[in-house]
C-alpha positions as CSV (number, residue, x, y, z in Angstrom):
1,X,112.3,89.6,199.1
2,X,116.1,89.9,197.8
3,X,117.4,93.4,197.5
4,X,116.6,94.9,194.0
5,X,120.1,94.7,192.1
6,X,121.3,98.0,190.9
7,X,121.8,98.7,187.1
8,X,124.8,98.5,186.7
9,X,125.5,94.7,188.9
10,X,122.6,93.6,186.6
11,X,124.6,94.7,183.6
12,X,128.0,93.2,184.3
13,X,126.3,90.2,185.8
14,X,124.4,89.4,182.4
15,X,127.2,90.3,180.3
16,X,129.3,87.9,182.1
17,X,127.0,85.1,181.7
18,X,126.6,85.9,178.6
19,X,130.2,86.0,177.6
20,X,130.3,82.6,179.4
21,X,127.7,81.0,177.1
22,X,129.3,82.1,174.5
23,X,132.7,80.9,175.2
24,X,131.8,77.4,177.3
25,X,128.1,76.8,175.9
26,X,125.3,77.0,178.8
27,X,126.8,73.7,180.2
28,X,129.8,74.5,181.1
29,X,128.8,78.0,183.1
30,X,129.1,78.5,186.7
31,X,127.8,80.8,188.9
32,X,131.3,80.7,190.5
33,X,132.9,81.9,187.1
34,X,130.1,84.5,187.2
35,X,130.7,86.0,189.8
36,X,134.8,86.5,188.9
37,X,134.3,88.0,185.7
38,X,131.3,90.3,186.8
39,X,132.8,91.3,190.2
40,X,129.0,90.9,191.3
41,X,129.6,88.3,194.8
42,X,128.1,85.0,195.0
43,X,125.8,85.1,197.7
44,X,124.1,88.4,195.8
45,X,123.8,86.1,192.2
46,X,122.1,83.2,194.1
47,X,119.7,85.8,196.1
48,X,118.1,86.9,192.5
49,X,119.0,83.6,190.3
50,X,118.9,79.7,192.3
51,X,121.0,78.4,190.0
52,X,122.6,78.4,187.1
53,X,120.0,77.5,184.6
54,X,117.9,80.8,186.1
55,X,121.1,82.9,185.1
56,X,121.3,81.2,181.7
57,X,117.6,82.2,180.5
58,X,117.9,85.6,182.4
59,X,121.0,86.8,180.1
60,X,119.4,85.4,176.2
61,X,115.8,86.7,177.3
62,X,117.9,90.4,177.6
63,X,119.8,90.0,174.4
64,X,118.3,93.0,171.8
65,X,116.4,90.3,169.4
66,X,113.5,92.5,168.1
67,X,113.4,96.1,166.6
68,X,110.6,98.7,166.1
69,X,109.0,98.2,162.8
70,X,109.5,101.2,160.3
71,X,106.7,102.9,158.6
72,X,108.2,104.0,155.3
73,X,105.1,103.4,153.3
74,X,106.8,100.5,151.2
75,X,106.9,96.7,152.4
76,X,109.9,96.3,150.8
77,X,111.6,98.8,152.5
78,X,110.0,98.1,155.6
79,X,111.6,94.9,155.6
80,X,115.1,95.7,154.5
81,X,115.4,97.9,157.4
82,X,114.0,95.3,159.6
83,X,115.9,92.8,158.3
84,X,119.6,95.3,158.3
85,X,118.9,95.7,162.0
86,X,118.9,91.4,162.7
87,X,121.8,91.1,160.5
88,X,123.5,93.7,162.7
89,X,122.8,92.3,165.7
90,X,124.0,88.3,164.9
91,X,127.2,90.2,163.3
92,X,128.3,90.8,166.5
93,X,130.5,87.8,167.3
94,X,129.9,87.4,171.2
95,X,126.1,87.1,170.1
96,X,126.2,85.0,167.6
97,X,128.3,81.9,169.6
98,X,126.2,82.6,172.4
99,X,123.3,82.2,170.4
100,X,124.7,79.2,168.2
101,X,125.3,77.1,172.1
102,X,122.1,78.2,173.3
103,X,120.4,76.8,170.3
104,X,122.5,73.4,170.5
105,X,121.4,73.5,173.9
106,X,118.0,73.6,173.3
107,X,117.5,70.6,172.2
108,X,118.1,68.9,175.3
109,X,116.7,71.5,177.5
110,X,112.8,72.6,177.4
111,X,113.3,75.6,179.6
112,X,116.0,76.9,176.7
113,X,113.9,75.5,173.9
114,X,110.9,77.5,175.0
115,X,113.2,80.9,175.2
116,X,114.4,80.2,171.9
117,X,110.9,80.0,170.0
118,X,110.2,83.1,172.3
119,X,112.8,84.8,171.0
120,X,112.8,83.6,167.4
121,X,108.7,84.8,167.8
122,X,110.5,88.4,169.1
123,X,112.3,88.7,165.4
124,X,109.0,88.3,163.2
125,X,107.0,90.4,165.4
126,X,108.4,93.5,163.6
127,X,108.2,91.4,160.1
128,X,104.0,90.8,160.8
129,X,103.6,93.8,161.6
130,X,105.2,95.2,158.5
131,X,103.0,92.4,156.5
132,X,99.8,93.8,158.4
133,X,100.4,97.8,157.3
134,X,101.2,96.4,153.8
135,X,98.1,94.1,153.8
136,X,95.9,97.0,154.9
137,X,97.6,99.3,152.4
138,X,96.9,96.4,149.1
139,X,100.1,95.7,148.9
140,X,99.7,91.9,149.8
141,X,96.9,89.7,149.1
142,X,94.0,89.4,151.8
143,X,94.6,85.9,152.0
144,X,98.4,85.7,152.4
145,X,99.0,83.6,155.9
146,X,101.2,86.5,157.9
147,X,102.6,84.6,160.5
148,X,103.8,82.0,157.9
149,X,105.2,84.3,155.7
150,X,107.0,86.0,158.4
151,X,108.5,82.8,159.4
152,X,110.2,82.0,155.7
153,X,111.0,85.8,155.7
154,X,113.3,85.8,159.0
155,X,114.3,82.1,158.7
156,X,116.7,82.6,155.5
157,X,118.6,85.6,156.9
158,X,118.9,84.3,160.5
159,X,120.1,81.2,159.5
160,X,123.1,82.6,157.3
161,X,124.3,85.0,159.1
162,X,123.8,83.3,162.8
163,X,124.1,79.7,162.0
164,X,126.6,79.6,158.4
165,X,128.5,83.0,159.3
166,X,128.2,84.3,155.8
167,X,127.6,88.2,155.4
168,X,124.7,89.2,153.5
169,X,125.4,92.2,151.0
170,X,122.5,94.7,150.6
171,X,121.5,93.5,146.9
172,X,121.5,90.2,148.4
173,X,118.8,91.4,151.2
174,X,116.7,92.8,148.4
175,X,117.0,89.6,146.0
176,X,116.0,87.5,148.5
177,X,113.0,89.8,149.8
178,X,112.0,90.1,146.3
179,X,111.8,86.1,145.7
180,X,109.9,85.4,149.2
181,X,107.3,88.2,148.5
182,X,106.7,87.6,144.9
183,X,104.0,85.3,145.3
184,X,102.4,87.6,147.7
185,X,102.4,91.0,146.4
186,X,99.9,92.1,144.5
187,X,100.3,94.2,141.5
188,X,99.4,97.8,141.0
189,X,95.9,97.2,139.7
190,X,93.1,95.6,141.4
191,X,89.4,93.6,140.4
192,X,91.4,91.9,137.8
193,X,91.0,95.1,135.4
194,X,93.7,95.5,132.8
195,X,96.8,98.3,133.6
196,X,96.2,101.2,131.3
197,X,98.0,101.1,127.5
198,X,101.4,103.0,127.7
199,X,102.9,104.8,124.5
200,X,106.6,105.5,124.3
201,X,108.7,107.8,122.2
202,X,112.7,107.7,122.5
203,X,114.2,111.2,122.2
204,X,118.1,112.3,122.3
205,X,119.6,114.5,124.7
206,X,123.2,115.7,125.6
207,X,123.3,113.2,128.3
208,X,121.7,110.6,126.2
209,X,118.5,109.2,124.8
210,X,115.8,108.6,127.1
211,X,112.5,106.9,126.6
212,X,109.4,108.3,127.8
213,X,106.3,106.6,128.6
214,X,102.9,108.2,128.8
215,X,99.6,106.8,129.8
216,X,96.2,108.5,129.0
217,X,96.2,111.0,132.2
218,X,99.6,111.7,132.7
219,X,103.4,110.5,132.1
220,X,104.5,107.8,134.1
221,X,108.4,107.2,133.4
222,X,111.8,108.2,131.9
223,X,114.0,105.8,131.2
224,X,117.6,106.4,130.3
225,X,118.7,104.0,127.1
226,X,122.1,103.5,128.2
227,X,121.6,102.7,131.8
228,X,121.4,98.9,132.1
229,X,118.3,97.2,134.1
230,X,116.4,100.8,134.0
231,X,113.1,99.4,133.7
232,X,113.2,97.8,136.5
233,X,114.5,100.3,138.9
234,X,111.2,101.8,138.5
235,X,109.4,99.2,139.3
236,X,107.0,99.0,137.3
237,X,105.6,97.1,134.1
238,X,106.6,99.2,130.7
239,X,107.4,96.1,128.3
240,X,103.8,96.8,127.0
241,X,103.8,100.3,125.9
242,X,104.5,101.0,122.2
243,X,105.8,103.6,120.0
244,X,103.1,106.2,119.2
245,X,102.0,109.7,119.4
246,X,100.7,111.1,122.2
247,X,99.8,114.8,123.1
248,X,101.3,114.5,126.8
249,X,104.5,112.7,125.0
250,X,104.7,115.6,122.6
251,X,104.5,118.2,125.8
252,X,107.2,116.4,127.4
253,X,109.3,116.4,124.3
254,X,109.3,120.1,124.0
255,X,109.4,120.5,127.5
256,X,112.5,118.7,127.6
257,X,114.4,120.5,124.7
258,X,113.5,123.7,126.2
259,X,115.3,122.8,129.4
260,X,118.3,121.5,127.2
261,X,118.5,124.5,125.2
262,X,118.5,126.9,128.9
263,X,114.9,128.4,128.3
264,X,113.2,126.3,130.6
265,X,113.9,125.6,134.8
266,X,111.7,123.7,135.8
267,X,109.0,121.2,134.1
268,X,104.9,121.2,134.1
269,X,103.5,118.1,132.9
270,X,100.5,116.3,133.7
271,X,102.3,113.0,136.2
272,X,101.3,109.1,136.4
273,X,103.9,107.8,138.3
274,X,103.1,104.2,139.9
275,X,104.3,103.9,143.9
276,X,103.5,103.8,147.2
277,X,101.8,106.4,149.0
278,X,105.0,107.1,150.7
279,X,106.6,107.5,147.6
280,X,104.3,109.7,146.0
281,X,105.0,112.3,148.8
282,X,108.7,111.8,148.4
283,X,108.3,112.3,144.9
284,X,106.2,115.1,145.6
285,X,108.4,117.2,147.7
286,X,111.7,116.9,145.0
287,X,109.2,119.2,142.3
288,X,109.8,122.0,145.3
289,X,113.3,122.4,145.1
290,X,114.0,125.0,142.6
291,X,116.5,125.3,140.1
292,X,119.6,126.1,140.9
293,X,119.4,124.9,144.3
294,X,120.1,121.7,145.8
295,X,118.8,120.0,149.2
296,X,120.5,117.3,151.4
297,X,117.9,113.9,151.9
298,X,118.0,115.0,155.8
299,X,116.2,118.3,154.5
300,X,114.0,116.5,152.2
301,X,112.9,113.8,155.0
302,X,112.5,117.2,157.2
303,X,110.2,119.0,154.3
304,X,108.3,115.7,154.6
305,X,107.4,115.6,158.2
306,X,109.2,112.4,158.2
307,X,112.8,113.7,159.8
308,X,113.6,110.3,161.4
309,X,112.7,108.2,157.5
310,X,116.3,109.9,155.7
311,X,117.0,106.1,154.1
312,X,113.7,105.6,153.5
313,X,113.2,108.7,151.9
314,X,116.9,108.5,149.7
315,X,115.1,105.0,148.8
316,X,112.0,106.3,147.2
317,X,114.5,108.6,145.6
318,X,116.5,106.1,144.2
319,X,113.0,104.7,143.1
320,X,111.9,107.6,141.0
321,X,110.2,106.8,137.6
322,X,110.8,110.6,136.5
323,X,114.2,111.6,136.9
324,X,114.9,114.9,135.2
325,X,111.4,115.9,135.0
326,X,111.1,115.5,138.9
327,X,114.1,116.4,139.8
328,X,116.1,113.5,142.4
329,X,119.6,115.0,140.6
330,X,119.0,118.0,143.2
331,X,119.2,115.8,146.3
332,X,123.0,115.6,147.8
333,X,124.4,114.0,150.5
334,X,124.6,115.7,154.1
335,X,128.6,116.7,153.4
336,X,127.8,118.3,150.0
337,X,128.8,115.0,148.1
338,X,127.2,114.2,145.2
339,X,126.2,110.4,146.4
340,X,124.3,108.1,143.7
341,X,122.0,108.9,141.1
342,X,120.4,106.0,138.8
343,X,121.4,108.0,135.7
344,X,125.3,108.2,136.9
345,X,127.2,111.0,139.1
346,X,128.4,112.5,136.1
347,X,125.6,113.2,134.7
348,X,124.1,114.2,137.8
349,X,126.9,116.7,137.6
350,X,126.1,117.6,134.7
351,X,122.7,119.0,135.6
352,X,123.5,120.3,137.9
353,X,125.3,122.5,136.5
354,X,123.2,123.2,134.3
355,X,121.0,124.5,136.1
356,X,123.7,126.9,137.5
357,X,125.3,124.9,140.5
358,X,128.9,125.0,141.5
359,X,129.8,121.0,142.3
């Protein structure tokens, strides 16, 4: 039995060869230029490795090629994390040529060819299992083919970034996500039965009119008029409310002058908003900050339970339906900063001072 290598040998040995592949492709490695660049001897290489092809599939096996799939409650955001992590990883230029030769090299080579689908399999484990909470949560169909869809999911991204070298911009990540799961998501209501009528009533503000929508039990959204592609941030389905009277959209209306007019802090309304559990909770946790006070998203994730989920949590933020009435303007970023808010930072600033904060 050879000597176990330490850490650190193994480390300089496997970054070598993998510098190596990247720069000369796996053909052109030798365990002679190995050793050189890694300062690890020869005789010690050929103790753990026979040869050079040994060395090759030792170094891509070790290459970071699968993450830990996130729980945020949302497939969506499930999957933009999982897929921002990939991206990261093939951005990083010694990776990507190595991976680019080893691929060429595969097709020539079934030890290599077989590493490759192993690895390619390590990048859509995290997808699947995303699909799988998201499946058991209803936010897919039953009969959606997991392993398949995970497959077109990584494919697209892998394939631009690794193969074409062409960055991939966040709104890019979610447009893309959004056209691959559209004909697997299903929509927020389930046995076929028809989404409950909405009624709307457009009322003026100082920073604005704003729509509100209101279903029988509770309201579900405020939209601002002058925000473009509003209705669907939230996310959810308001083209068939109409104009009407309502007694929650009459409470709301009052509510909402009160606060305007310095009478009122803080709003209680009957809520319907449509999300994800996880979203729900976020949501949930903004109606505790009080007026007048502001809270960073670390502290919100924190309040939570969830101290680790900050982006996902600022997500679901950014997803609210009810800005103003739960109030997302009171969430700043961890250096005091204002960060985004759907409705603008200005008036984000606005309310907030309002409400009596200096910013």
């Amino acid at each position: 039995m050879p000597r176990p290598l330490s850490d650190d040998a193994r480390h300089r040995m496997l970054d070598a060869t993998r510098a190596l592949i990247a720069d000369v492709g796996p053909g052109g490695l030798t365990i002679d230029e190995v050793a050189r660049r890694s300062g690890v001897a020869k005789t010690t290489i050929y103790r753990h490795f026979p040869n050079a092809t040994a060395l090759v599939l030792a170094a891509l096996a070790d290459v970071p090629a699968s993450v830990a799939p996130p729980d945020t409650g949302n497939l969506n955001d499930d999957l933009h994390a999982i897929i921002e992590q990939f991206l990261t990883i093939a951005a990083d230029g010694t990776v990507r040529s190595m991976m680019i030769h080893a691929l060429s090299a595969s097709a020539d080579d079934p030890e290599l060819d077989r590493l490759h689908q192993q690895l390619r399999q390590g990048r859509q484990h995290p997808i699947r299992r995303a699909l799988e909470r998201a499946q058991q949560r209803g936010e897919i169909a039953a009969t959606s083919n997991l392993d398949l869809v995970a497959s077109v999911i990584e494919g697209p991204f892998i394939a631009r970034r690794l193969v074409a070298d062409q960055p991939v911009t966040t709104q890019e990540t979610h447009t893309m996500l959004d056209l691959i799961l559209n004909g697997i998501t299903t929509t927020a209501t389930t046995n076929n039965a028809p989404a409950p009528s909405l009624t709307s009533r457009t009322v003026n503000t100082p920073i604005g009119p704003l729509t509100l929508f209101a279903s029988a039990t509770g309201l579900r959204a405020i939209t601002h008029d002058h925000i473009p592609d509003e209705r669907r941030r939230v996310g959810i389905d308001l083209e068939s409310a109409q104009a009407g009277s309502s007694p929650i959209l009459d409470l709301t209306e009052r509510q909402i002058t009160e606060y305007f007019d310095g009478v009122r802090l803080d709003f209680d309304l009957p809520l319907d908003p449509e999300g994800t559990e996880f979203q729900r909770s976020v949501w949930s946790t903004l109606r505790t900050i009080p007026s007048g006070s502001t809270r960073t998203y670390r502290e919100q994730a924190t309040a939570l339970g969830r101290p680790s989920a900050v982006r996902a949590v600022a997500s679901a933020d950014g997803k609210n339906p009810l800005a103003l009435v739960v109030p997302c303007h009171r969430v700043i970023g961890s250096s005091g900063s204002l960060t985004g808010y759907a409705w603008g930072v200005e008036t984000k600033r606005w309310l907030l001072r309002h409400e009596g904060v200096a910013v």
